[in-house]
N, CA, C and O of each residue as an XYZ file, in Angstrom:
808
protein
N     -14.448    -10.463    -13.834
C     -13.798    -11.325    -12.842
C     -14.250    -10.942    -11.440
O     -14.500    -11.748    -10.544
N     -14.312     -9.855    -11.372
C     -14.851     -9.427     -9.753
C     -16.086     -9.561     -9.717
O     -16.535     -9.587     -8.571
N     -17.085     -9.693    -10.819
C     -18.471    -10.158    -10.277
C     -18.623    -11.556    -10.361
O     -19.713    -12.129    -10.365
N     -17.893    -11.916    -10.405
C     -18.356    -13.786    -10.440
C     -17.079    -14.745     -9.280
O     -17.011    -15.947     -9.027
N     -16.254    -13.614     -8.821
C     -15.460    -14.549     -7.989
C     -15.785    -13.605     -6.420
O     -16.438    -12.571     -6.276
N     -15.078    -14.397     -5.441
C     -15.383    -13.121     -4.483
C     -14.323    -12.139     -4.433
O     -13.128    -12.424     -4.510
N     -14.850    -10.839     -4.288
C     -13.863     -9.636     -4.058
C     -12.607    -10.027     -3.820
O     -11.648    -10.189     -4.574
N     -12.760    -10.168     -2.546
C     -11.314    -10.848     -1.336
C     -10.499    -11.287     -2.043
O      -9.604    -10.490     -2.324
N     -10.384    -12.864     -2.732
C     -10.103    -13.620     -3.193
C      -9.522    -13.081     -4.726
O      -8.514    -13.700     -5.065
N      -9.895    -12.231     -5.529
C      -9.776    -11.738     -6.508
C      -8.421    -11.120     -6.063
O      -7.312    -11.456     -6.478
N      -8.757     -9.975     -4.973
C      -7.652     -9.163     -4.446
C      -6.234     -9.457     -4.181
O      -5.228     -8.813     -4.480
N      -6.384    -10.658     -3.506
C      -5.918    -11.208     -2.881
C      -4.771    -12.181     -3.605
O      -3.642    -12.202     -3.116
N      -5.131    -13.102     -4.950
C      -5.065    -13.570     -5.865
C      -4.321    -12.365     -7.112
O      -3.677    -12.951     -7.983
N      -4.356    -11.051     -7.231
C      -4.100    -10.382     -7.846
C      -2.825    -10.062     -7.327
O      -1.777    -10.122     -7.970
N      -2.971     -9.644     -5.877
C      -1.527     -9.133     -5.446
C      -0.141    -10.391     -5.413
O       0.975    -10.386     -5.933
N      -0.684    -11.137     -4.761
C       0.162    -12.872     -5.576
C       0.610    -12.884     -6.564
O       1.814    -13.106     -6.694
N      -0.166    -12.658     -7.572
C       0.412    -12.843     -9.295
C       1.056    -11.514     -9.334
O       1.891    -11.596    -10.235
N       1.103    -10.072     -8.705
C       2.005     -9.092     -9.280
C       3.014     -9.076     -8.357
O       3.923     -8.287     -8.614
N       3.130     -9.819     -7.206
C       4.544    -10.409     -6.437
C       5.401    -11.061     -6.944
O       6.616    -10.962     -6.770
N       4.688    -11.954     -7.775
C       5.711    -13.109     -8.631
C       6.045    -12.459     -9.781
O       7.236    -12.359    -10.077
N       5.133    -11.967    -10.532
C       5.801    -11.393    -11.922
C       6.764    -10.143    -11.600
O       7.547     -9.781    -12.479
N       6.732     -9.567    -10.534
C       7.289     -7.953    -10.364
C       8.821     -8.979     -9.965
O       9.881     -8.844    -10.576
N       8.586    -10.028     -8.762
C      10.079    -10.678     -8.750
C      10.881    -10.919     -9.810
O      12.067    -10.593     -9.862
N      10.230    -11.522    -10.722
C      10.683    -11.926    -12.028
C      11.573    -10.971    -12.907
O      12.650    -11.136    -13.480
N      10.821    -10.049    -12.808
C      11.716     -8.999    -13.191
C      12.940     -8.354    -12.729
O      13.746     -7.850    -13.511
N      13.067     -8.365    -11.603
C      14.284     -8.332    -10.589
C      15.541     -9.127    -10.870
O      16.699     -8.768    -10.653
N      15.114    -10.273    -11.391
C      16.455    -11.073    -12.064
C      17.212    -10.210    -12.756
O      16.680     -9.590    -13.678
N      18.499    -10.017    -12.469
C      19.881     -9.579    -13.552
C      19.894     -9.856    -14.760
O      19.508    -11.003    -14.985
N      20.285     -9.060    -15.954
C      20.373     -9.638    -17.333
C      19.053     -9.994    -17.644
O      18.950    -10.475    -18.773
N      18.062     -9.917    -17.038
C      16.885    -10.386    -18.110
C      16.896     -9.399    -19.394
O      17.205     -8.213    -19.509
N      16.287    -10.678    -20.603
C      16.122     -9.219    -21.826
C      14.920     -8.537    -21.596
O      13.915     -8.964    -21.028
N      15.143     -7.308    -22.147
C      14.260     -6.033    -22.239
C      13.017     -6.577    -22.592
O      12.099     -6.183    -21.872
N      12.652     -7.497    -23.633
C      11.583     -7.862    -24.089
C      10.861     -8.908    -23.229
O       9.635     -8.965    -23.319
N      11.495     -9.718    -22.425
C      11.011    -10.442    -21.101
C      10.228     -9.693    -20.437
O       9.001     -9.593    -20.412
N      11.308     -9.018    -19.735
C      11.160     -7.585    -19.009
C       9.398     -7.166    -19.091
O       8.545     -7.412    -18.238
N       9.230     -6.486    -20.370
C       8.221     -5.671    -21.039
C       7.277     -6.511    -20.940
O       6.263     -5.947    -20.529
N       7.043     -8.268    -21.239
C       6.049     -8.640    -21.170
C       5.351     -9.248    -19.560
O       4.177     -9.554    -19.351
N       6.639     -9.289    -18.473
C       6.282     -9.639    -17.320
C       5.321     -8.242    -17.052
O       4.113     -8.328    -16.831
N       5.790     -7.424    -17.089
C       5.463     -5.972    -16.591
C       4.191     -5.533    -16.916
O       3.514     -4.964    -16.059
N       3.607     -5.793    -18.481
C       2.290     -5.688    -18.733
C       1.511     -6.697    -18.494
O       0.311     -6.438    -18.401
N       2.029     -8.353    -18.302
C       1.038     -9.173    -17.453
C       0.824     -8.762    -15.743
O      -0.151     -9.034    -15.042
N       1.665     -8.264    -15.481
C       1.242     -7.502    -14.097
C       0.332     -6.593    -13.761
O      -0.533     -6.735    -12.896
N       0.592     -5.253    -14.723
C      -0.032     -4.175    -14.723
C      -1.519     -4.836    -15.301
O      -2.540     -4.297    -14.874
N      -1.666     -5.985    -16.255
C      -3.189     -6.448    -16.060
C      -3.995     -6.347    -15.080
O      -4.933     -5.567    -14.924
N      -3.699     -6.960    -14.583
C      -4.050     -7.397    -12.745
C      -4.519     -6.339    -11.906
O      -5.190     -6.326    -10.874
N      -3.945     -5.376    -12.677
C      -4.782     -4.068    -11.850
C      -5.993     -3.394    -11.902
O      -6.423     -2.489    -11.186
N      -6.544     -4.043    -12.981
C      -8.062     -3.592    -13.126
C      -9.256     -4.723    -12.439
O     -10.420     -4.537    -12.086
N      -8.379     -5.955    -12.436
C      -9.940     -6.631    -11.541
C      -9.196     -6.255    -10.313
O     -10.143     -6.029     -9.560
N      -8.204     -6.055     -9.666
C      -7.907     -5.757     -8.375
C      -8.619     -4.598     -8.323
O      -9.492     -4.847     -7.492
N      -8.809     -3.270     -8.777
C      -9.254     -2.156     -8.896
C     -10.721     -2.389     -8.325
O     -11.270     -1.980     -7.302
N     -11.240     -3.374     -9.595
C     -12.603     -3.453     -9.694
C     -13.425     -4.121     -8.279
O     -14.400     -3.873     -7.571
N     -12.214     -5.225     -8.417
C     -12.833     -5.867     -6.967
C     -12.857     -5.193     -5.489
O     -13.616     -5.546     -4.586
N     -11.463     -3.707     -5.373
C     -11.775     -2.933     -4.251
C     -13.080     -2.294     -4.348
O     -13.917     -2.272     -3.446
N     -13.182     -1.834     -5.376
C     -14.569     -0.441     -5.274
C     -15.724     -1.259     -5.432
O     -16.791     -0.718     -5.143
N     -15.755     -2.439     -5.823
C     -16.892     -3.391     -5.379
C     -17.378     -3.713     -3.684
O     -18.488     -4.039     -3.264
N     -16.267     -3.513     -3.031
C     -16.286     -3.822     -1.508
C     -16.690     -2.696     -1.394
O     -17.918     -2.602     -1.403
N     -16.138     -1.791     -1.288
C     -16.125     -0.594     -0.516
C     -17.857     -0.052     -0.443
O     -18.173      0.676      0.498
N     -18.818     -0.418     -1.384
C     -20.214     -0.365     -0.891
C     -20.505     -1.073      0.203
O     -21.018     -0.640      1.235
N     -20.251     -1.910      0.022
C     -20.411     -2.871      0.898
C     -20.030     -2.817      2.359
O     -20.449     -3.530      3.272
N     -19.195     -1.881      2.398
C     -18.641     -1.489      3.922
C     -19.161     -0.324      4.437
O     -19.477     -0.053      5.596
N     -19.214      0.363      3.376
C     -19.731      2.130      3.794
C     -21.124      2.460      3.421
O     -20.820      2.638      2.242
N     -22.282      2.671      3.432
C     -23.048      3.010      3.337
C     -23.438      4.715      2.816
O     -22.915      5.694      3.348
N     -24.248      4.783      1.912
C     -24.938      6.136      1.657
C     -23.845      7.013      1.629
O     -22.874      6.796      0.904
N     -23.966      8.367      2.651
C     -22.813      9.011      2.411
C     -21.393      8.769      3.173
O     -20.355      9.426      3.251
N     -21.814      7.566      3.682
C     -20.226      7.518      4.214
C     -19.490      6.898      2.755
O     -18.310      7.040      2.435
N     -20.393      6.289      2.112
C     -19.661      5.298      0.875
C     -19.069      7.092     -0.133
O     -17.967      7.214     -0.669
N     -19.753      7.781     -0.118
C     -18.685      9.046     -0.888
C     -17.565      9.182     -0.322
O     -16.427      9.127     -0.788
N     -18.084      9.439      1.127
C     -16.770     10.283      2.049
C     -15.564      9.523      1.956
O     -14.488     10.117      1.884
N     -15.645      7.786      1.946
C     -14.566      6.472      1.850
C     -14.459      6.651      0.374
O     -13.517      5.923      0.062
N     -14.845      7.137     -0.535
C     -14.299      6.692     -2.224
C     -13.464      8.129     -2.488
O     -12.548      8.352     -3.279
N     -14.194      9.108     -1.429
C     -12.952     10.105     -2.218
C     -11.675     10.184     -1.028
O     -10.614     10.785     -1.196
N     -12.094      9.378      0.270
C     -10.670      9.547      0.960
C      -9.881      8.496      0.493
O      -8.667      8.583      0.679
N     -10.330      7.536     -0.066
C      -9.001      6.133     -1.173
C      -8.437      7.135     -2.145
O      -7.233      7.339     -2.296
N      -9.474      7.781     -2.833
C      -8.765      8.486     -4.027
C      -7.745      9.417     -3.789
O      -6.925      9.604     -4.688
N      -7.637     10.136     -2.559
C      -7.182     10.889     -1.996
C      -5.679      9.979     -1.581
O      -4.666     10.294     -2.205
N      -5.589      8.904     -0.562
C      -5.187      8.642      0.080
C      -4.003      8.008     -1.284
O      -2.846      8.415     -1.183
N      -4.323      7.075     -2.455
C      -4.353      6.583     -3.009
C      -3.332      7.715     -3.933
O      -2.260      7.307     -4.380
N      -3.768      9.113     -4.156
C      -2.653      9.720     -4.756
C      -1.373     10.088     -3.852
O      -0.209      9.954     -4.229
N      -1.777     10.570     -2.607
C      -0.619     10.598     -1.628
C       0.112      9.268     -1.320
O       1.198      9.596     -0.844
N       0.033      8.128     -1.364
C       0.491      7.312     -1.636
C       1.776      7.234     -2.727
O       2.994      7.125     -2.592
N       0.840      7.350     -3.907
C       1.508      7.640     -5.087
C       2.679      8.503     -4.952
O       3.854      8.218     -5.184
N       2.153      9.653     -4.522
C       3.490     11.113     -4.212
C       4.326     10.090     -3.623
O       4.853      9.250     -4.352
N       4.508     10.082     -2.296
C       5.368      8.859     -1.725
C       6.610      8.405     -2.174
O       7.816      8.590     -2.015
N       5.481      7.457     -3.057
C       6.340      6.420     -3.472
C       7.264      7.100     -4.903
O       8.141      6.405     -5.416
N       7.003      8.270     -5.355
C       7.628      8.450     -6.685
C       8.744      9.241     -5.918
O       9.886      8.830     -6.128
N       8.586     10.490     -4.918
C       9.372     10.781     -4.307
C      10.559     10.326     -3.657
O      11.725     10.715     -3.740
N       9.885      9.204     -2.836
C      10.994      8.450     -2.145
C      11.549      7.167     -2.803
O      12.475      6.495     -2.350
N      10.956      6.957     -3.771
C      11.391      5.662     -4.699
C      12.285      6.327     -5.486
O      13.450      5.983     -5.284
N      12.136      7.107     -6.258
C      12.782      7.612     -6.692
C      14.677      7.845     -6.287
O      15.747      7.545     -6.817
N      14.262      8.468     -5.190
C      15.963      8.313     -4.052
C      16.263      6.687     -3.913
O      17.441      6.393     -4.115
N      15.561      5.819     -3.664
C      15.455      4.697     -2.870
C      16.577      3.872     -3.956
O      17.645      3.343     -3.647
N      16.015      3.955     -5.141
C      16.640      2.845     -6.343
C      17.697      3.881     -6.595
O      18.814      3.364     -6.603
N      17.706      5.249     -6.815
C      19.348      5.544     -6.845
C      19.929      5.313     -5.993
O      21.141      5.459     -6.151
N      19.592      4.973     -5.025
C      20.624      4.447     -3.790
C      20.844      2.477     -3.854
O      21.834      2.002     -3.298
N      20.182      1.864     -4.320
C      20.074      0.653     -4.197
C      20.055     -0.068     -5.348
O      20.546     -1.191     -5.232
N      19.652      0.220     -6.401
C      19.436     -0.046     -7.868
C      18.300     -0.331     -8.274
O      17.517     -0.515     -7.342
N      17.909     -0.437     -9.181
C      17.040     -0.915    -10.232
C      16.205     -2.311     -9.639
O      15.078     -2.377     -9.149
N      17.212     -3.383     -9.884
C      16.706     -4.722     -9.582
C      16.637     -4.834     -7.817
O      15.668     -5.495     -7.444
N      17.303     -4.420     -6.964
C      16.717     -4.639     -6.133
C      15.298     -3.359     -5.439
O      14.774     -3.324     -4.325
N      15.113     -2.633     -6.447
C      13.695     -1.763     -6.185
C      13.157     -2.363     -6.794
O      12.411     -2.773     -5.905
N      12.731     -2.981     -7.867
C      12.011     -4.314     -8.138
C      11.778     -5.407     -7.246
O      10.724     -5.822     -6.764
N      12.963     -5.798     -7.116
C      12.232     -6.895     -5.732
C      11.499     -6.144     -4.834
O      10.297     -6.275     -4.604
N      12.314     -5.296     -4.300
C      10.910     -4.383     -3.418
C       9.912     -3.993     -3.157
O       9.332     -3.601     -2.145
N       9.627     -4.172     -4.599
C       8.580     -3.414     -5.185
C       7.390     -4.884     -5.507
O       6.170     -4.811     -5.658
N       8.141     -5.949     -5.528
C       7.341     -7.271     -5.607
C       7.275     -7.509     -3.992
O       6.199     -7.920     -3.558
N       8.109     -7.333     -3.269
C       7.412     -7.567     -1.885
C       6.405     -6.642     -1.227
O       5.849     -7.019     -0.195
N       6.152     -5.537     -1.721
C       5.063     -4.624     -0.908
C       3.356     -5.745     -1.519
O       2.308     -5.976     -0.918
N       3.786     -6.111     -2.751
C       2.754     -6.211     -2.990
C       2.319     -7.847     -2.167
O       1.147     -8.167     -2.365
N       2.937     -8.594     -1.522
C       3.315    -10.203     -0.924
C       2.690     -9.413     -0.014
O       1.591     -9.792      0.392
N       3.213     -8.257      0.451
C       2.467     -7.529      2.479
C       1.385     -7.404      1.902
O       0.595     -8.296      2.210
N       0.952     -6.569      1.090
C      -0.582     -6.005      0.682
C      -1.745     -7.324      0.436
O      -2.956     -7.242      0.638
N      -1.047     -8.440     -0.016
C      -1.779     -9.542      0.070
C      -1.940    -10.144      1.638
O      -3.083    -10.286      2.073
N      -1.330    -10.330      2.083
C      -1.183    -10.722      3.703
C      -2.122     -9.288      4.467
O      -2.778     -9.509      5.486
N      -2.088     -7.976      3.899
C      -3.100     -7.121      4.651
C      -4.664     -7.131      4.483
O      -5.547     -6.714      5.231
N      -4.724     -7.872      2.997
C      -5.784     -7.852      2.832
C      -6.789     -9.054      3.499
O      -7.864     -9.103      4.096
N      -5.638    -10.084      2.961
C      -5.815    -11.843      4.156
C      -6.461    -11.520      5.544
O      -7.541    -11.941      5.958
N      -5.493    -10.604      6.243
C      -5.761    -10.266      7.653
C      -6.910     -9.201      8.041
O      -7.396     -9.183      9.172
N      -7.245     -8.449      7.171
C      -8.510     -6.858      7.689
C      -9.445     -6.926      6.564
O     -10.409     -6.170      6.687
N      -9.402     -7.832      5.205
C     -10.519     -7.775      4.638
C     -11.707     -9.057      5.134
O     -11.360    -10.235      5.220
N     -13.126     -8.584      5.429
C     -13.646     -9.985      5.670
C     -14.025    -10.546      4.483
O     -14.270    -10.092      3.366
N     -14.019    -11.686      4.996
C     -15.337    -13.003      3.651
C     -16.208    -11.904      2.744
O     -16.080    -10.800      3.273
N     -16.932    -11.847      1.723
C     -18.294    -11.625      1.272
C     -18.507    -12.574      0.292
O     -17.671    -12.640     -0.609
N     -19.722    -13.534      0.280
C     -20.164    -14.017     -0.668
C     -20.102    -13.365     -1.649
O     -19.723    -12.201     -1.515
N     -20.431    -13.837     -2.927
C     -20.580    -13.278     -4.729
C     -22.108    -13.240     -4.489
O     -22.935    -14.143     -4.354
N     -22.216    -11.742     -4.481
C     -23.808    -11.450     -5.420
C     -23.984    -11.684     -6.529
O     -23.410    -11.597     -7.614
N     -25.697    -12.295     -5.728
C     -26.744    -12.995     -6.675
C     -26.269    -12.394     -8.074
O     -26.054    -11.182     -8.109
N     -26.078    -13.202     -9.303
C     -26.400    -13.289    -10.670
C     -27.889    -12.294    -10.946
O     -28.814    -12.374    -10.138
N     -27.932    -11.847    -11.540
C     -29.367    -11.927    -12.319
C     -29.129    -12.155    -14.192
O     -29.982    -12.333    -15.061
N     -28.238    -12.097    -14.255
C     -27.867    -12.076    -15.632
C     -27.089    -13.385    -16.121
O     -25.973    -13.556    -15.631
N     -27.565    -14.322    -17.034
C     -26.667    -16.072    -17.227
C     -25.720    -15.219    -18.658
O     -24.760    -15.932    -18.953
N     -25.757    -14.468    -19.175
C     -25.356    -14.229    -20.319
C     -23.840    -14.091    -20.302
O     -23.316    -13.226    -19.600
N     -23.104    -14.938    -21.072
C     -21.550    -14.746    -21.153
C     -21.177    -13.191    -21.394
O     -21.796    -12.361    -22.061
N     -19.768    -13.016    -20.522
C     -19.206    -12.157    -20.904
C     -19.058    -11.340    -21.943
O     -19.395    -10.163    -21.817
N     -18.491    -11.849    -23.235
C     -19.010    -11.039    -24.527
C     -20.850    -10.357    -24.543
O     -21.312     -9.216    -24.579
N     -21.320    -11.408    -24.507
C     -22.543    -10.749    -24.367
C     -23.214     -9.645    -23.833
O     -24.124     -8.885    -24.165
N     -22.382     -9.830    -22.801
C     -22.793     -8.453    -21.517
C     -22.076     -6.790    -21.568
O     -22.420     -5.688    -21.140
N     -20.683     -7.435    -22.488
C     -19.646     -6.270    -22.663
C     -20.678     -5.547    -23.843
O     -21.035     -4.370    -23.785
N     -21.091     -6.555    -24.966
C     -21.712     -5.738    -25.995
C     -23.443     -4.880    -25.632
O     -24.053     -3.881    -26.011
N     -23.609     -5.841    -24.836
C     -25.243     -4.818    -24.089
C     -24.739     -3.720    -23.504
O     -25.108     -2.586    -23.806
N     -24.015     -3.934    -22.782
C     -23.781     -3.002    -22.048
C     -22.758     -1.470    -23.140
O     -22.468     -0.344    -22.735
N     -22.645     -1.723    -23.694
C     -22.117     -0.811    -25.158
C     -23.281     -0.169    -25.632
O     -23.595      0.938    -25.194
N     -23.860     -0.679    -26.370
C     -25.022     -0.308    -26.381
C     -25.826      0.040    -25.794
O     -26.893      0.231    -26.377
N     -25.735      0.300    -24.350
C     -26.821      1.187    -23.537
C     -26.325      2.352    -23.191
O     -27.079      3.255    -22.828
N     -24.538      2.566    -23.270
C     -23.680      3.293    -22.973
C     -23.826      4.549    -24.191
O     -23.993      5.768    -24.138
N     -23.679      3.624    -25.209
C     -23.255      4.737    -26.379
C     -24.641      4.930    -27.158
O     -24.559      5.434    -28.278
N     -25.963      4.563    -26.652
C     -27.232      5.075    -27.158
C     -27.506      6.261    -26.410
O     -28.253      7.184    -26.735
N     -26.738      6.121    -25.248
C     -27.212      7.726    -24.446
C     -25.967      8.686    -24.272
O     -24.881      8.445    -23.745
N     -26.508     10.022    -24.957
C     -25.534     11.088    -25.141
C     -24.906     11.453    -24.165
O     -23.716     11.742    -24.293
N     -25.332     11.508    -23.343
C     -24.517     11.759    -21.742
C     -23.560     10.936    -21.573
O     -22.383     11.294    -21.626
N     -24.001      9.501    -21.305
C     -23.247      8.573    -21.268
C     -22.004      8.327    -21.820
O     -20.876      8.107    -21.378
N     -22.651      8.448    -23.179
C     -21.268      8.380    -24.122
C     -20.351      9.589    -24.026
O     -19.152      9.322    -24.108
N     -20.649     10.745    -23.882
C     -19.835     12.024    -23.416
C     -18.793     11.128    -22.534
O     -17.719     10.692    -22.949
N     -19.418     10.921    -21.037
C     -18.566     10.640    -19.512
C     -17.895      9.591    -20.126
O     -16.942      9.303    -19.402
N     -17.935      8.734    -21.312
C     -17.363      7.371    -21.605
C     -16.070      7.824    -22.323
O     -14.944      7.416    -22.039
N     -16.418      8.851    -23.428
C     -15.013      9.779    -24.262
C     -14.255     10.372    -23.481
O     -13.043     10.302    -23.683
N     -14.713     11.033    -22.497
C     -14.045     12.410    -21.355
C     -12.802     10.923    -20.988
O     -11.638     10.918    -21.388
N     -13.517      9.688    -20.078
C     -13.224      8.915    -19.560
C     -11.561      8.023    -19.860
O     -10.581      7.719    -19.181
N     -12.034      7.869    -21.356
C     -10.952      7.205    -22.533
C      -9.678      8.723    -22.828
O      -8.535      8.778    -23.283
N     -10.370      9.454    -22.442
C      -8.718     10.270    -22.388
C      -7.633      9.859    -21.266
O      -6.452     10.192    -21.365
N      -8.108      9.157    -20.265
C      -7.242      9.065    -19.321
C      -5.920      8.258    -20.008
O      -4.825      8.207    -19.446
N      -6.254      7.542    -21.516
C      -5.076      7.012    -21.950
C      -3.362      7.753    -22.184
O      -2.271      7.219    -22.381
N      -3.797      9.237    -22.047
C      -3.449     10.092    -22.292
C      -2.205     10.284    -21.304
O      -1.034     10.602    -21.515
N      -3.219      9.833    -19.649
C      -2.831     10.683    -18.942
C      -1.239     10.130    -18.172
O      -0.725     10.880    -17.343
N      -0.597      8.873    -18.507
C       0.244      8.316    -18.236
C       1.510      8.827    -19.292
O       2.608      8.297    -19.119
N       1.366      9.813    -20.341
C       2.151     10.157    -21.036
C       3.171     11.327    -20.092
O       4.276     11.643    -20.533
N       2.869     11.655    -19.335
C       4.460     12.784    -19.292
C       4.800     11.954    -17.667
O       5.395     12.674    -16.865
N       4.529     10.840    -17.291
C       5.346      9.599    -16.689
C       6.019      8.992    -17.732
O       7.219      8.719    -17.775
N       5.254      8.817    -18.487
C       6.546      7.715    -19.860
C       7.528      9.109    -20.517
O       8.470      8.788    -21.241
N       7.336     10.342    -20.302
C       8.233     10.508    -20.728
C       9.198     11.455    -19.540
O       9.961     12.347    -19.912
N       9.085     11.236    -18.691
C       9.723     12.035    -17.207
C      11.010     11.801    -17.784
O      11.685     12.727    -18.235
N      11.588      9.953    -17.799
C      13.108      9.740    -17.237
C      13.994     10.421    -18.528
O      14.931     11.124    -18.149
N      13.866     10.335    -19.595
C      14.200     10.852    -20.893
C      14.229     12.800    -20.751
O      14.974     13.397    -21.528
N      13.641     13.366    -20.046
C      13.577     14.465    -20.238
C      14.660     15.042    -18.726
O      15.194     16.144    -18.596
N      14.698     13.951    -17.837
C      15.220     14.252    -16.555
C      17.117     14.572    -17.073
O      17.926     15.445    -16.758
N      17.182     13.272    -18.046
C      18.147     12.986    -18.499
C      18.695     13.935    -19.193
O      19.687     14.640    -19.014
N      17.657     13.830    -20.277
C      18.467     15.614    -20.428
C      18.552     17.014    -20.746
O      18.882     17.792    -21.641
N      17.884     16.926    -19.040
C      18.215     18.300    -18.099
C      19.723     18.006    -17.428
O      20.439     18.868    -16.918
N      20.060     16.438    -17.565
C      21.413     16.283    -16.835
C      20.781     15.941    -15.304
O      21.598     15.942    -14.383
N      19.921     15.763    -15.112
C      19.520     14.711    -13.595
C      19.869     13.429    -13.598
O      20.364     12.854    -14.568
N      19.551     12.768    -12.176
C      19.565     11.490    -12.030
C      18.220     10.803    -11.576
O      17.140     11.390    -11.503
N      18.418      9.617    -11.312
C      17.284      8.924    -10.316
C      16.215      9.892     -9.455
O      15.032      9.819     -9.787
N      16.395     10.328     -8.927
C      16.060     10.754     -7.881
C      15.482     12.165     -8.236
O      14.533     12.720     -7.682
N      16.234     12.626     -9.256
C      15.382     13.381    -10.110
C      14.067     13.110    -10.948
O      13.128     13.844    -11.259
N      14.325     11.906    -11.172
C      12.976     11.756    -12.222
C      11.891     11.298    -10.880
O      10.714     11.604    -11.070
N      12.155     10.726     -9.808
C      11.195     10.801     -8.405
C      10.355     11.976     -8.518
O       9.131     11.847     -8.560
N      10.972     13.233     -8.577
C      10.751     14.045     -7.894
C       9.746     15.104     -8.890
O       9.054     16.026     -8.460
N       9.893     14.666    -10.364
C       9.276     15.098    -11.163
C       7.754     14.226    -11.651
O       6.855     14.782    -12.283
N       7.716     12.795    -11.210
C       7.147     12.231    -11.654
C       6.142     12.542    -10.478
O       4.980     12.723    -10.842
N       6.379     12.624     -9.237
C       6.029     13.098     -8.066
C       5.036     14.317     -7.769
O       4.146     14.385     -6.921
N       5.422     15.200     -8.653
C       4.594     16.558     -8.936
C       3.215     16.222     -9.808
O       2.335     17.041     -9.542
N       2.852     15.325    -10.680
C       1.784     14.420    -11.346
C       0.892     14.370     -9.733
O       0.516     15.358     -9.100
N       0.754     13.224     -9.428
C      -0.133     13.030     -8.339
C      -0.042     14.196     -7.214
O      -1.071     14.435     -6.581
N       1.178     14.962     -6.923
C       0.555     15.982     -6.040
C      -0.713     17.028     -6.534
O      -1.836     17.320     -6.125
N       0.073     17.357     -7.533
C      -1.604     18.237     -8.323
C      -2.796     17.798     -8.138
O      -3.677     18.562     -7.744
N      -3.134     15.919     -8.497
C      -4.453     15.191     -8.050
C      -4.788     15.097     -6.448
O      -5.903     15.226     -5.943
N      -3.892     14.910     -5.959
C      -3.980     14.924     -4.697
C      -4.583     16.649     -4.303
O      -5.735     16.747     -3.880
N      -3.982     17.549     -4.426
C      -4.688     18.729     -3.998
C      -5.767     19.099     -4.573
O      -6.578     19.687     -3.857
N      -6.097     18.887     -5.950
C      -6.987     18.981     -6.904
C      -8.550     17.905     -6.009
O      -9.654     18.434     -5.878
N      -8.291     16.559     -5.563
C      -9.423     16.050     -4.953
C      -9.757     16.851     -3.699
O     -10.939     17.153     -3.532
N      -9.143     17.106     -3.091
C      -8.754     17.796     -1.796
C     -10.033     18.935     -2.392
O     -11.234     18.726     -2.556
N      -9.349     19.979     -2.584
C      -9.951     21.393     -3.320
C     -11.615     20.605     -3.814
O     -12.586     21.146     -3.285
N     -11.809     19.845     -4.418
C     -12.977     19.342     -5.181
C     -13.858     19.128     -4.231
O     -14.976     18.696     -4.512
């Protein structure tokens, strides 16, 4: 999706659709299973949004400034994170659930309007390739997993499925230690500080 539409527009278009679905969820009484499927059509959205930032970001930075800008997002991007688990965390024990959801659907309404306003235009680079999607996912497999290296950084890579496990299991364990809200902030919080000092240190 990010190589065939423009960046911007992708971005832009992404944060829209996880404004509306994150609202959605904010409704009272919705069932759990609603719930669950708004939440993973959202969290979709985050990989061509993903894809379509670090597509720009060549495009803006050059040579080594383009390192120095990919590891200060990554950087910036986990302190962020700290942040928000920290202070979100307090925020919805103080306010609730559904309205940190709405909240949480309006940052992303600003982030679209920031991007509207400080990202410029870029045309879609030239094609060189007409071959449908399937097509390209499976070449590109095959050039991946014919080379041993490759395929190494591709396995190392696929552990990250991993790495969202002691977030799914923070609030359950906060619970019972006998915490609250604001507890599981503060634990979930300690995750990205480690990355955050860990890029830092790197």
């Amino acid at each position: 999706i990010a190589d065939r539409f423009p960046r911007r527009s992708v971005m832009i278009w992404c944060d829209v659709i996880r404004a509306a679905l994150y609202g959605l969820t904010a409704i009272p009484h919705l069932p759990l299973t609603v719930m669950c499927g708004l939440i993973v059509l959202a969290v979709l959205t985050t990989s061509p949004f993903s894809a379509a930032e670090s597509a720009i970001i060549p495009a803006i930075l050059a040579d080594d400034l383009y390192v120095v800008g990919a590891g200060l997002r990554a950087t910036t991007g986990q302190l962020a994170q700290l942040a928000g688990f920290g202070f979100g965390g307090a925020l919805v024990g103080a306010i609730g659930p559904h309205w940190g959801l709405a909240l949480d659907a309006a940052t992303f309404a600003v982030s679209s309007l920031l991007v509207i306003r400080f990202v410029q235009r870029r045309s879609v680079p030239p094609r060189t390739d007409a071959a449908l999607p399937p097509r390209r996912i499976l070449d590109g497999a095959r050039t991946v997993f014919a080379d041993p290296r490759l395929r190494t950084l591709v396995l190392l890579a696929w552990l990250a499925a991993f790495y969202v496990v002691p977030e799914g299991l923070a609030p359950s364990y906060v619970e019972a230690l006998g915490g609250g809200t604001a507890a599981v902030g503060v634990l979930m919080a300690a995750d990205p500080t480690g990355s955050a000092l860990g890029a830092g240190l790197f």
